[in-house]
Backbone as numpy.savetxt, mean C-alpha at the origin, in Angstrom:
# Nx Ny Nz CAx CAy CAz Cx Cy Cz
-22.75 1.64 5.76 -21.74 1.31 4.76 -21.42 -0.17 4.86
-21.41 -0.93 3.59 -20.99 -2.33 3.91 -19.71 -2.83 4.13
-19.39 -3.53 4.54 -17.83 -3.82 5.31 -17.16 -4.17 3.77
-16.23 -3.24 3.45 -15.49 -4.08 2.05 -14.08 -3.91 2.03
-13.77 -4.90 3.34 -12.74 -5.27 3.27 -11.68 -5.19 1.97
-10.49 -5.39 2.29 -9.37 -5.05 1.17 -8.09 -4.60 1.76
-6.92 -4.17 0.90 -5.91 -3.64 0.99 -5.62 -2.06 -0.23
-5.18 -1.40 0.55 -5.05 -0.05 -0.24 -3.07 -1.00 -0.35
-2.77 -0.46 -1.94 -1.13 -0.88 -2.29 -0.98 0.70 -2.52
0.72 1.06 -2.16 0.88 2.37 -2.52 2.83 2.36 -3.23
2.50 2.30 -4.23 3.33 1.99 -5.26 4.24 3.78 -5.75
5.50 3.76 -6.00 6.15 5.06 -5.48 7.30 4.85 -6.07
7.64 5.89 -6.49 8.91 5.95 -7.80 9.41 7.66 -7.13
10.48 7.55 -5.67 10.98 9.09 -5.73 12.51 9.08 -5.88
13.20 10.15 -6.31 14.39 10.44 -6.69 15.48 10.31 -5.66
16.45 9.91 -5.23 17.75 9.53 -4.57 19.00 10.02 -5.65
18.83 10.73 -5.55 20.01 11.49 -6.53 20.94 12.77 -5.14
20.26 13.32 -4.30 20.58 14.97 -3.44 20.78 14.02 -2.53
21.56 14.34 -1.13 21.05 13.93 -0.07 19.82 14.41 0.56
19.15 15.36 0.02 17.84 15.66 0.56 16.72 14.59 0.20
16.81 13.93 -1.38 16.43 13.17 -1.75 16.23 11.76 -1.19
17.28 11.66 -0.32 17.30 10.26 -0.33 16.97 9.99 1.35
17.10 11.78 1.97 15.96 11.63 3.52 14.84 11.96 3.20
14.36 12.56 2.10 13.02 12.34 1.75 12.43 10.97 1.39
13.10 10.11 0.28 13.01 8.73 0.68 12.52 8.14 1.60
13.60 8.02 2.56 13.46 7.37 3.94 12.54 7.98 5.34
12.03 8.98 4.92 11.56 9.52 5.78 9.67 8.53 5.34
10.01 8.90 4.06 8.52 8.21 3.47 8.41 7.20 4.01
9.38 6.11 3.21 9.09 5.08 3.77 9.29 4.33 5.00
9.92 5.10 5.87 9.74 5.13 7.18 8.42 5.76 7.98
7.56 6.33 7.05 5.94 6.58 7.96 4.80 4.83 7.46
5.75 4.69 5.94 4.45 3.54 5.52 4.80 3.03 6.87
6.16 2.05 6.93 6.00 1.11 7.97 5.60 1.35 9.17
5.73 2.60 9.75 5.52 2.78 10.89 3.78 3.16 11.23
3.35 3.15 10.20 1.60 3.08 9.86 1.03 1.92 9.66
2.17 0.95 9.30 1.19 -1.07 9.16 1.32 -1.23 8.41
2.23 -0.62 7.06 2.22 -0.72 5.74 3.47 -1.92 5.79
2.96 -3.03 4.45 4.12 -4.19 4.76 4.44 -3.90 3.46
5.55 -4.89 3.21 6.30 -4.54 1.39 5.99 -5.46 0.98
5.40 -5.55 -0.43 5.40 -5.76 -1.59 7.06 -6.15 -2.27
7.42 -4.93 -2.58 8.64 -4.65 -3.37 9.47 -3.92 -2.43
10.47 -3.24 -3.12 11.14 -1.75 -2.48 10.25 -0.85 -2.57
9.77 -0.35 -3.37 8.85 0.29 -3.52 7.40 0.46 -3.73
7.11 -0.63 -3.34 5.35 -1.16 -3.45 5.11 -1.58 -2.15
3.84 -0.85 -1.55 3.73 -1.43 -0.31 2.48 -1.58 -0.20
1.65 -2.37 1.03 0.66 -2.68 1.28 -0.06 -2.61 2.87
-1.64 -2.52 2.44 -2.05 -2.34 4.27 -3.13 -2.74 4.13
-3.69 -3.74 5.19 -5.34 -4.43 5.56 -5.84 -2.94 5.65
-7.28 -2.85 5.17 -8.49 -2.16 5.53 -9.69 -2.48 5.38
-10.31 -1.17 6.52 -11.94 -2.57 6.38 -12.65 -1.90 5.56
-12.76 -0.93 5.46 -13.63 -0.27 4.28 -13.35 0.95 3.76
-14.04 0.77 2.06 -13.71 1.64 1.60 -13.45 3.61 2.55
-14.24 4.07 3.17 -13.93 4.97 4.01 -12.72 4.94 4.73
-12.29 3.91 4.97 -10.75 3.75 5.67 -9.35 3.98 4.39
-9.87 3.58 3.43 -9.14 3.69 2.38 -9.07 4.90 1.75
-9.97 6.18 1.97 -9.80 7.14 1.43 -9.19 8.36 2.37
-8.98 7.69 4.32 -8.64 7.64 5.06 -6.83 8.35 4.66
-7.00 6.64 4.64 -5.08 6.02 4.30 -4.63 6.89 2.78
-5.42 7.60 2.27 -5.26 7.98 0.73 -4.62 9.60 1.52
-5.60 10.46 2.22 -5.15 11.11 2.57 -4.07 11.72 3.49
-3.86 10.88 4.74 -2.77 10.69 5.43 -1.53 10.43 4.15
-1.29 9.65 3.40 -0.21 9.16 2.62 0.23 10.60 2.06
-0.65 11.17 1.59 -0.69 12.57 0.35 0.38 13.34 1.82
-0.46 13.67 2.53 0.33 14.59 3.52 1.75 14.49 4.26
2.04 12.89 3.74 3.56 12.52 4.25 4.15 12.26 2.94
3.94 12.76 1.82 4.37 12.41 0.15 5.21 13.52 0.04
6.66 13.42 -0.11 7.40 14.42 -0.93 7.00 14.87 -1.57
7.74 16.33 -1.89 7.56 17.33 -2.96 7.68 16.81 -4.30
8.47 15.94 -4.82 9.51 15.35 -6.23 8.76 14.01 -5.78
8.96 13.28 -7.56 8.63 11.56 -7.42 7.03 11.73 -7.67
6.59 10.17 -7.96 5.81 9.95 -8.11 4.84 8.96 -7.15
3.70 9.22 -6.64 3.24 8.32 -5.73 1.90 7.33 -6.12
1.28 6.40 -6.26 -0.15 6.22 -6.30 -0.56 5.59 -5.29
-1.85 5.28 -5.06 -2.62 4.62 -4.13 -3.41 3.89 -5.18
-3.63 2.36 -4.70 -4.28 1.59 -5.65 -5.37 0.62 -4.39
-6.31 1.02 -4.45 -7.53 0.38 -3.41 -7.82 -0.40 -3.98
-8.13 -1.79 -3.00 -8.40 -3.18 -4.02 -9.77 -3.90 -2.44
-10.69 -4.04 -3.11 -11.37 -4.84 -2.33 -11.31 -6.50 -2.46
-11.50 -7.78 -2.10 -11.28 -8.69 -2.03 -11.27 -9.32 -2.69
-12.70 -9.37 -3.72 -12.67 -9.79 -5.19 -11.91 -9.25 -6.07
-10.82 -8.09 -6.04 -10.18 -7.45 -7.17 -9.10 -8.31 -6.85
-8.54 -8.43 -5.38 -7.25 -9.07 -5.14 -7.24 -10.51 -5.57
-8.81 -11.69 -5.85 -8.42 -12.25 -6.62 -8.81 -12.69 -7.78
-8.52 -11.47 -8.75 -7.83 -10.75 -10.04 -6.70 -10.73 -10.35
-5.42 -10.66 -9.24 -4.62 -10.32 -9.50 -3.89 -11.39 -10.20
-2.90 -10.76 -11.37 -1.99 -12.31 -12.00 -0.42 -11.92 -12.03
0.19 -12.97 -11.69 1.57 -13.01 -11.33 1.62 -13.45 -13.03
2.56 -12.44 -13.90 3.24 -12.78 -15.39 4.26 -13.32 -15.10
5.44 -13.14 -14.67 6.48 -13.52 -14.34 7.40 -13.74 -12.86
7.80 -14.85 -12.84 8.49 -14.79 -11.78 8.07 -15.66 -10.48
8.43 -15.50 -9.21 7.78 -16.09 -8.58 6.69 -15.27 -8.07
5.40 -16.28 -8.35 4.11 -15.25 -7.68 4.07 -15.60 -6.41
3.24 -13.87 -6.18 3.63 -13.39 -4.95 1.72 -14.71 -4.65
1.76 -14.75 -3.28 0.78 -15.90 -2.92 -0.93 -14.84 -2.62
-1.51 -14.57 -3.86 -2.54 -13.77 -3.59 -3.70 -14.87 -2.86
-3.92 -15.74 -3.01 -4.95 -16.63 -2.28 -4.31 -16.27 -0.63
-3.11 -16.57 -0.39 -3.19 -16.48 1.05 -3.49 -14.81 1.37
-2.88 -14.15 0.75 -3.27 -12.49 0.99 -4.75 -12.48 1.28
-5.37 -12.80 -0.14 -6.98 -12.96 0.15 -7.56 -13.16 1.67
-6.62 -14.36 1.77 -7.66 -14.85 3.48 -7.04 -14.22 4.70
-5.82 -13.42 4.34 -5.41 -12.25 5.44 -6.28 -11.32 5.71
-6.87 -10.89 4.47 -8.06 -9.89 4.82 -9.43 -10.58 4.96
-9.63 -11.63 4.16 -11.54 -11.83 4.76 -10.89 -12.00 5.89
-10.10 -12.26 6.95 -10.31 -12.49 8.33 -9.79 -11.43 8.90
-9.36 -10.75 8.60 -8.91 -9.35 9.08 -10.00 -8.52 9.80
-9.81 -8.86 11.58 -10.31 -8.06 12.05 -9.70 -7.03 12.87
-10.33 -5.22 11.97 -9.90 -4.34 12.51 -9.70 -3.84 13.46
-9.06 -3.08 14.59 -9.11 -2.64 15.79 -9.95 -1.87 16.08
C-alpha cells in the first residue's frame, strides 16, 4: 500500500438539549481528544494519518464511540486534497502549514 499520508476531519452536529445529551456530548468529544484528535472548530476536529487503511481504521473506532442522536461525518483528505482547501471567509485557517504537518508526519 502506498504511504498516503493525510488527515481524517470529523465534523459533528449532536443535541445538548437533556442532560443526557450534553454527557453524550462530552463524552464524544472527550474520546476525539483523548485519541490525538485536535480542533478545528467546536465541533470540527482533526487527526495526522499515514494511510488510507489507518483512516478507515479511525472511521471505525469513531462510529463505535458516536452517540445514538446527532449527526456525525468523517471526511478523509490526503495531502493534495488539503491543498484544495479554500478559506471563503474570515480568518484562514493556515492550510500550507497543516500541509507540512503531515508530509513530515512520522507515525509511531
Amino acid at each position: 500500500m502506498r504511504n498516503r499520508k493525510g488527515i481524517i476531519i470529523i465534523a459533528f452536529d449532536l443535541p445538548a438539549i437533556t442532560a443526557k445529551d450534553k454527557a453524550n456530548y462530552g463524552k464524544f468529544r472527550s474520546y476525539l481528544i483523548k485519541n490525538g484528535y485536535m480542533i478545528f472548530q467546536e465541533s470540527l476536529y482533526y487527526k495526522m494519518i499515514k494511510n488510507s487503511l489507518d483512516s478507515q481504521k479511525e472511521i471505525r473506532k469513531v462510529s463505535s464511540q458516536a452517540p445514538d442522536s446527532g449527526n456525525i461525518i468523517a471526511l478523509p483528505l490526503n495531502l493534495k486534497e488539503i491543498y484544495k482547501v479554500i478559506s471563503i471567509r474570515g480568518t484562514a485557517f493556515d492550510m500550507d502549514a497543516l500541509a507540512e504537518d503531515v508530509f513530515f508526519f512520522e507515525p509511531s
